[in-house]
N, C-alpha and C positions, 0 to 999 in steps of 0.2 A: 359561300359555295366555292368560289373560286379560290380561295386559301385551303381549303377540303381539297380542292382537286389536285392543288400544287403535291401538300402532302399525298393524296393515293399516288401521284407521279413519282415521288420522290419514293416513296415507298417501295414501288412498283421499281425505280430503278437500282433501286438498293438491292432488293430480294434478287431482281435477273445477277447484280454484277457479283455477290452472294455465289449464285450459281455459277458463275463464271470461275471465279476464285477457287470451291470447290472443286470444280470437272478439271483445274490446272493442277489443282493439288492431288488429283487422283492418282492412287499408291497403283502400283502395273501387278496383273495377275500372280496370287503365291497361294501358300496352304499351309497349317501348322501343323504338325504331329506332336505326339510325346509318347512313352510309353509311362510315365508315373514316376521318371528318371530323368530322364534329359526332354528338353522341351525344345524345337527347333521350327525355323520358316523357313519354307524354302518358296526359290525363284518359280513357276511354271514359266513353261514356252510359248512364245504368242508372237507372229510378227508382228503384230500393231502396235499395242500396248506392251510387249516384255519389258523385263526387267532391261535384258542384253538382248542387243541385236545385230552383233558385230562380226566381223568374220574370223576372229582369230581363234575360240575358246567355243568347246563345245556347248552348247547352249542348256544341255538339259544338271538337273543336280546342284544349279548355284543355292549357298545356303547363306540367305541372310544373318539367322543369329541361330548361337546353338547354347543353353545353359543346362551345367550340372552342376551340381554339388557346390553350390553358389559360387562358379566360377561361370566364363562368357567366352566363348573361342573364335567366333568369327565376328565381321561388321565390315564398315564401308572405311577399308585401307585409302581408296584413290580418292584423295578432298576434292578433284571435280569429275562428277558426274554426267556421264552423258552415255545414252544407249546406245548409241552408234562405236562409240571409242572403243580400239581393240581392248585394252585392258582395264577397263572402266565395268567391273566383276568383281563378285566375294566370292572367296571360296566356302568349301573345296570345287574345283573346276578343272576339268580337263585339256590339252591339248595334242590333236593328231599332227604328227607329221603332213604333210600333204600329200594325195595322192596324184602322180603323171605330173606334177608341177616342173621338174626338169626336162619331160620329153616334151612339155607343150610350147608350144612357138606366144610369140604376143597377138592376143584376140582368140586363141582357143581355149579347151576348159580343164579345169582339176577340179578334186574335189577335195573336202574336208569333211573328213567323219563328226557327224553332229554340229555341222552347218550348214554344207549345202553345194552344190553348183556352182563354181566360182569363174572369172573369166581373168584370165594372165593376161595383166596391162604392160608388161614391158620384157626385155633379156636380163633385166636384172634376176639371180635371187631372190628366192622367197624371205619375205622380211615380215615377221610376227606382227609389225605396229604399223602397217599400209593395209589400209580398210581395201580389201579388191569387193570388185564388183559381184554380186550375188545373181543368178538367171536362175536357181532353181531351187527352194529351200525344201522341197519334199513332203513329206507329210510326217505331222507331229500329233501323237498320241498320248494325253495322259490321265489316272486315272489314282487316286491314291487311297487311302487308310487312315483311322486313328493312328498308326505308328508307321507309315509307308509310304512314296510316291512314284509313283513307276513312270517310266519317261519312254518312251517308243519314236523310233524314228526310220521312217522308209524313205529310201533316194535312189534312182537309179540315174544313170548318165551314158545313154548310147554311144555316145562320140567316142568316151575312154573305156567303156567297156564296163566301166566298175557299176555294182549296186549291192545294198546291203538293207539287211531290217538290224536296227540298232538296238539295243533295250540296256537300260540304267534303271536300278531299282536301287533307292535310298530307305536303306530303313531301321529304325531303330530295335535293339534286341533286345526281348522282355524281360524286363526287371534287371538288366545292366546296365551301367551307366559307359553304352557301346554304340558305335553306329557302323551299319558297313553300307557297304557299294558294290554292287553286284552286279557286271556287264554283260552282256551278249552279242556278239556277232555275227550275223549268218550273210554271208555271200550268195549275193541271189544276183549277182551280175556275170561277164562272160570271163574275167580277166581278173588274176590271183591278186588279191592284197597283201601285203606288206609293208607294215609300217611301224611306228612305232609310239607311246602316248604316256604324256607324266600328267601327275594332278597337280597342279599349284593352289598348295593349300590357303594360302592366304592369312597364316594362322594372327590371330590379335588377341593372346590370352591377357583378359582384362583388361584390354585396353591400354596396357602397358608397353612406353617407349623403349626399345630394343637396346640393352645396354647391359653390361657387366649380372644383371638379373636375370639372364637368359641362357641356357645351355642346349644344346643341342648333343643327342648323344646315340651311338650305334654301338653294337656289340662287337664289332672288329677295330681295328687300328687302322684309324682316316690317316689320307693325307690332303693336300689339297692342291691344285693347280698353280692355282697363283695366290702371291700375298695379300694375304686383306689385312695386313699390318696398315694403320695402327689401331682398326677399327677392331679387330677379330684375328683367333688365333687356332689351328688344331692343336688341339693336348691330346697325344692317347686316341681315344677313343672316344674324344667332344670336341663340337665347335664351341670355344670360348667368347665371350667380350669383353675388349678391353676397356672400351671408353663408351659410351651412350652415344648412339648416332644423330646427328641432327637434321633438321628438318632441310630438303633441300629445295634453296629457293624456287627452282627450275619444277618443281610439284605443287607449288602455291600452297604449301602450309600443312601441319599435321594433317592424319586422317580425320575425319569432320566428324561430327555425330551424327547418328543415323537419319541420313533425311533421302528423300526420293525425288529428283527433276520429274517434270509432267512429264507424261509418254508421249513420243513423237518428238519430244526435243532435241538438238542437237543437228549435225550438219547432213547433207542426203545420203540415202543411202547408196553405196558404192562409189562415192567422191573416192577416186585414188590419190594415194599418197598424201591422205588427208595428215595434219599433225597430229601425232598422240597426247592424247592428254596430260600425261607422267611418263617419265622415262620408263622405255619395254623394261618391264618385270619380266626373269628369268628368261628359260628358254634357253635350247642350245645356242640359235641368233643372235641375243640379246649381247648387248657388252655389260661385264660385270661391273660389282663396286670394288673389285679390288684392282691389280697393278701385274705386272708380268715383275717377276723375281729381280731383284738389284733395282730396277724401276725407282725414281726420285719420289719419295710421297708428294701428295697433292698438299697445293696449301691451304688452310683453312681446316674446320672441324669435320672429320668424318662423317659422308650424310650416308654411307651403304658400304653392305660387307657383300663381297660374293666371289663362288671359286667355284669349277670343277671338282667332287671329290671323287678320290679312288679308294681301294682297298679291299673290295668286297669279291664276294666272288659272282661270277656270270652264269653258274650252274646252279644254286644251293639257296632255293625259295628264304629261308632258315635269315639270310643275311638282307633281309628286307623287313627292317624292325627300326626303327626311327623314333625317340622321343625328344618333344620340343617342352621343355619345364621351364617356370619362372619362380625363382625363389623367395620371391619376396612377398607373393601373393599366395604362392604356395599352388598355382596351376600347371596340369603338366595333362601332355597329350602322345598318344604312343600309335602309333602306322604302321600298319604290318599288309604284307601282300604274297598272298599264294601264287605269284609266279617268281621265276629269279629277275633282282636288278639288271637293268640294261645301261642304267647311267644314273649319276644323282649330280642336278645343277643347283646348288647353294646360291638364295639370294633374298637378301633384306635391305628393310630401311628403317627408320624408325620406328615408321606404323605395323609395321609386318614380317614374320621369319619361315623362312620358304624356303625347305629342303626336299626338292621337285623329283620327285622319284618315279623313272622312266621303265618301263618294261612294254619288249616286241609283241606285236599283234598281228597273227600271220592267219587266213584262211584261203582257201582255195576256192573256183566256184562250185556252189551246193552243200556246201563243208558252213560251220560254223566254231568258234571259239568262246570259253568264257574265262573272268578272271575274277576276282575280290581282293578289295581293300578295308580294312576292318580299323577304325578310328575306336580308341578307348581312353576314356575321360577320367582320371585321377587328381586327388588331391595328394601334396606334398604339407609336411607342415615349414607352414610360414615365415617368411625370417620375421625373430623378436617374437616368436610364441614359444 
């Protein structure tokens, strides 16, 4: 009897730590769609359990994986994972400028379109990769579809004046192998917005390391800000690569394969000026992976290409058309947006190639705005077919 019992003990504490192990490994709220073409997961919003719960990236629209035409476009670029980290995200994902973040002193608030009520910890600039403090995340709504997820977000902020109802609708088009994004804005606060917001696609076609196999290309003649010699080059009308980037130690290792930290992990929420996890990805803030012109190259192997490009025009929707192709797998993904460019920040690493394409977002109060971004999934043929 008593060796009976040891076992149901033993058993009994097996089956709890079982359960324990399980409820650590619980994946944080998503949803699948497909339309019979592309098959896709994406993030939901959740404070508790999301995926992201940071304050740099708007929260709704993160797409964990997206496949077509037996190719694979996104996944987990940032090898550590943590909910809390500014850019610790898969795209495609958004980010706003800030709103009132220069006229507010330290200890008052701003906001971020599709985060939330933030509190300014210091006179410093706003910096993309300082987790600031969150006092209001508003209210989140979503609701989705065999091929759809619609993401709603309501916030208001008496102090600054601003409030808004947000709406993001991700959805696949039937029977293409297509996906767009469709935004809303409506100013339901006292005080005019203005700002401005790029998607950071986060693209990973195939899981393939960024090198000489990659092009990036626009229908007008780039140029670039700075030299991302000897990693990447403008030709024409593409970002080229010269040499394969490498893994940089300061990121702890390629992008990882797909795996999920337990929800809740990671350091408190609103710790300022916490470390980022991997060096700021993009962004105007961010410092690039390239060098200012004449600049001595860095030593060692290129671990990042990234420039300011120019060339487009600031009027003519038409010049917002981007494809990121890899020829050796023979994947290629093309970006188009019905409003005109306002800026394109270029930035990759090994894991990922990210031409951040910016366009203004202006409403007045009672007034609303919308926009679309329309992702189209092609195959090229592959090198050696």
């Amino acid at each position: 009897m008593r060796n009976k019992a040891i076992t149901t003990g033993l058993l009994l504490s097996m089956g709890v730590l079982s359960l324990g192990f399980a409820a650590a490994a619980a994946e944080p709220p998503s949803v699948n769609i497909s339309n019979g073409v592309v098959k896709a997961k994406l993030w939901l919003t959740d404070s508790k359990d999301g995926y992201y719960r940071s304050t740099r990236f708007d929260w709704s629209g993160s797409v964990w994986s997206l496949e077509s035409g037996g190719h694979s476009y996104f996944g987990q670029w940032n090898p550590r994972y943590d909910p809390l980290g500014p850019s610790s995200i898969t795209g495609p994902v958004e980010d706003y400028t800030p709103l009132h973040y220069t006229e507010a002193k330290p200890g008052e608030t701003f906001v971020k379109i599709g985060v939330g009520v933030l509190k300014k910890i210091d006179d410093q600039p706003y910096r993309i990769n300082t987790v600031y403090e969150m006092l209001d995340i508003g209210k989140w709504t979503v609701r989705s579809g065999p091929d759809f997820v619609e993401y709603r977000h309501e916030l208001a902020d008496p102090k600054t004046g601003y409030g808004y109802i947000y709406t993001k609708t991700v959805r696949l088009t039937a029977g293409k192998p297509q996906m767009t994004i469709d935004h809303n804005l409506k100013n339901t606060g006292t005080t005019p917005i203005a700002t401005n917001v790029y998607n950071h696609g986060f693209f990973m076609l195939d899981a393939q390391p960024t090198g000489p196999d990659f092009t990036v290309t626009f229908p007008w003649e780039a140029k670039a800000e700075r030299d991302m010699a000897p990693a990447a080059a403008v030709k024409g009308k593409q970002i080229v690569y010269l040499l394969e980037l490498q893994t940089n130690p300061n990121q702890g290792g390629a992008a990882a394969a797909p795996a999920v930290a337990a929800a809740g992990g990671g350091r408190g929420a609103g710790a300022p000026g916490a470390a980022p996890a991997v060096a700021a990805p993009g962004g105007a803030q961010a410092n690039g992976g390239g060098r200012a012109a004449g600049a001595p190259a860095a030593a060692g192997p290129p671990t990042g290409a990234s420039s300011v490009i120019t060339g487009f025009s600031l009027t003519d929707p038409k010049d917002f058309d981007i494809r990121v192709e890899n020829k050796k797998t023979g994947a290629g993904i093309r970006i188009t947006g019905d409003h005109p460019l306002w800026r394109i920040n270029f930035w990759s690493t090994r894991a990922t190639v990210c031409p951040e394409a910016y366009v203004e977002v202006k409403a007045d109060p009672g007034k609303e705005t919308s926009w679309r971004l329309t992702y189209d999934f092609y195959s090229l043929p592959a090198a050696g077919r």
